[in-house]
N, C-alpha and C positions, 0 to 999 in steps of 0.2 A: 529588491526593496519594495518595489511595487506590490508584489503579488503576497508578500507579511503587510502588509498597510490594506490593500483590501482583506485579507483574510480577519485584523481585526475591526477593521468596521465592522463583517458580515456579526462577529462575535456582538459587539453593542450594540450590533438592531436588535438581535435579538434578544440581548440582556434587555433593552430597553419594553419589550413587546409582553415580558413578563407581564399577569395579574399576579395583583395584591395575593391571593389567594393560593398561589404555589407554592407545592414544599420542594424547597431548594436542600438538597443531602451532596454528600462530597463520598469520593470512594478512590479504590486503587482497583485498575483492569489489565489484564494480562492474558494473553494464549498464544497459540501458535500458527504461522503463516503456512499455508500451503499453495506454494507459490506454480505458477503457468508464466511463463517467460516466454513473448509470441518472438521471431529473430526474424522478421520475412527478408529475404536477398539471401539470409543464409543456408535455407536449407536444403540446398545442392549440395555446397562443399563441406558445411559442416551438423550437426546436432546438438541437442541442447536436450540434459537431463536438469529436472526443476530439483532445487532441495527446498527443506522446508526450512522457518526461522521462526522467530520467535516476537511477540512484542510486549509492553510494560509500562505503566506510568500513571499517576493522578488522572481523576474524571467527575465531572459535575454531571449531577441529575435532578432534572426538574419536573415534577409533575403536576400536573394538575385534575386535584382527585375527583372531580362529578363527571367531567366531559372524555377522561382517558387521556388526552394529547399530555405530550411532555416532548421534551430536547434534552438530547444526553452528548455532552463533548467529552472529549479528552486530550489530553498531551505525552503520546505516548512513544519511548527509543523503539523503533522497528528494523531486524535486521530481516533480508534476505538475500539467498544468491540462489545460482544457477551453474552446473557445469557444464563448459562446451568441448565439444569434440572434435577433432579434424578425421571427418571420415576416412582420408585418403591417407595417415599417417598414422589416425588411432590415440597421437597427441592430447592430451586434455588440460586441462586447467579451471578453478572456481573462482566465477565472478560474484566477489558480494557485495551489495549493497544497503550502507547503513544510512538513518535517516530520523529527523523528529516529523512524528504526521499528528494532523490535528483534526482528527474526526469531529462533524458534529451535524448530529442527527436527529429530524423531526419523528418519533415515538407514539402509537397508538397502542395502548394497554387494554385489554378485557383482562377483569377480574373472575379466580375461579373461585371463590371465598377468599377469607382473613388474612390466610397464608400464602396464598400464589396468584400468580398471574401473567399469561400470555400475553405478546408484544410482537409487532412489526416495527419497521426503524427505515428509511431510509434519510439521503443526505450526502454534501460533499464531503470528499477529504484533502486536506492540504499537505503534499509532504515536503520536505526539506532536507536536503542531501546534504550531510555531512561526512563521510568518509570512505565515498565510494572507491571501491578495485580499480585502476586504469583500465576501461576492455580495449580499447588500442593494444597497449600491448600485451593483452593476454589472448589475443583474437593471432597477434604477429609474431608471438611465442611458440604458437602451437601450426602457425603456417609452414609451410621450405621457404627457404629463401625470396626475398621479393627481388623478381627483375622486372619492374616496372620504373624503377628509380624515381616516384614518387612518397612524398610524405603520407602515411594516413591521416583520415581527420575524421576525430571521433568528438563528438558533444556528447557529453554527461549531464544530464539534463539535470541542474540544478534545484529545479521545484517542480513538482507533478499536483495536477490534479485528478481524481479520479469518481466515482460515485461508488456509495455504498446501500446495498440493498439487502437487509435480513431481517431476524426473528428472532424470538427467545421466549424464555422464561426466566420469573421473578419468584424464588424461592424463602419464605421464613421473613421477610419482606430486606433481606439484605442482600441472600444473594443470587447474583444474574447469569447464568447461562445462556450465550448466544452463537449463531452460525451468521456468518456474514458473508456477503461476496462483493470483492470489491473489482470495478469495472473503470480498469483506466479510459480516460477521454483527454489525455496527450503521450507524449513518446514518453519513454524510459532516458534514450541513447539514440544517437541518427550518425553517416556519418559513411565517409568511402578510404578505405583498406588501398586503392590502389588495383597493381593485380600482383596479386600472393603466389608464385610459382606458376608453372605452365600456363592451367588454364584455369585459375581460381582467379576471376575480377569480382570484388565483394564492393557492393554499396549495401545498407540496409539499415532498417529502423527497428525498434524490440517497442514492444509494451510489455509491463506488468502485470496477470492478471492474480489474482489472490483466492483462495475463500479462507478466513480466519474462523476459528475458535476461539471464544472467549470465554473466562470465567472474570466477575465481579465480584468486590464486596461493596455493598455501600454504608457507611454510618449511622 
């Protein structure tokens, strides 16, 4: 609750920071995640192949046309996962994780004439875990047997933040093509497995790391 309570402050500073003189347009943004899933403690016993996903949803853009500067958010469903592997049995299983994340980004525009225009963008992101895979037991699925007659304890990190750092272009003055890369700054997942057969003892922490594709339209 805390970290949606700040998240919409940060939103109303900067609604409030607004000049008179921006043009405020509204739009729908969408592309695809190409996801880097870091597992550190895991990759002895196991491996991890990244799949890609997808994201979608409503987005505000504001610019401010003499100076260049603008702020671009959104509220967008983002799915991604990752397949892990137990090297020692060849076992696999897909962890996805789904989520609402709430990009919102400080934006520098050069115009190249009438119709286009280049952009840098960075800024944080908020995400919000809504319906993630249990990796407990998808991690204990794919283990032998545990004799260590311990519980695992895995956190699924409920909210992440990360930073986003890209570019783009502004085509026909609607729509936006962008590369993004986004750089997690907390965990994904944390969390100790126990010991998973012989000689597999797993503690370990994942981050998320991304670079997205986007396409825009704006209004």
């Amino acid at each position: 609750m805390k970290k949606i309570f700040s998240t919409l402050l940060i939103a109303i500073c900067l609604l409030l920071a607004i000049p008179a003189q921006a043009q405020i347009k509204f739009g729908v943004k969408g592309g695809l995640n190409l996801v880097n899933a870091d597992f550190s403690g895991l990759k002895e016993n196991f491996k991890t192949d990244n799949m890609s996903g997808f994201f979608i949803g409503p987005m505000i853009d504001i610019n401010i046309p003499i100076v260049g500067l603008g702020i671009d958010g959104a509220i967008v469903y983002n799915e991604k996962g990752t397949k892990i592997t137990n090297t020692k049995t060849n076992d696999d299983v897909t962890n996805k994780r789904k989520s609402f994340d709430i990009p919102v980004n400080l934006k520098y525009s050069i115009g190249l004439g009438s119709m286009a225009s280049v952009f840098v963008a960075a800024g944080p992101n908020f995400s919000f875990d809504i319906n993630s895979d249990n990796l407990a037991t998808d991690l204990t699925s794919i283990a032998t047997q545990a004799i260590s007659g311990t519980t695992p304890s895995i956190d699924n990190k409920k909210a992440e933040v990360s930073l986003n750092i890209g570019g783009g272009v502004k085509l026909l003055r609607h729509l936006q093509v962008g590369l993004n890369y986004n750089l997690p700054l907390t965990d994904s997942a944390s969390g100790d497995l126990g010991e998973l057969a012989k000689d597999i003892n797993v503690s370990f922490k994942s981050k998320t790391k991304m670079w997205q594709v986007s396409v825009a339209y704006i209004f």
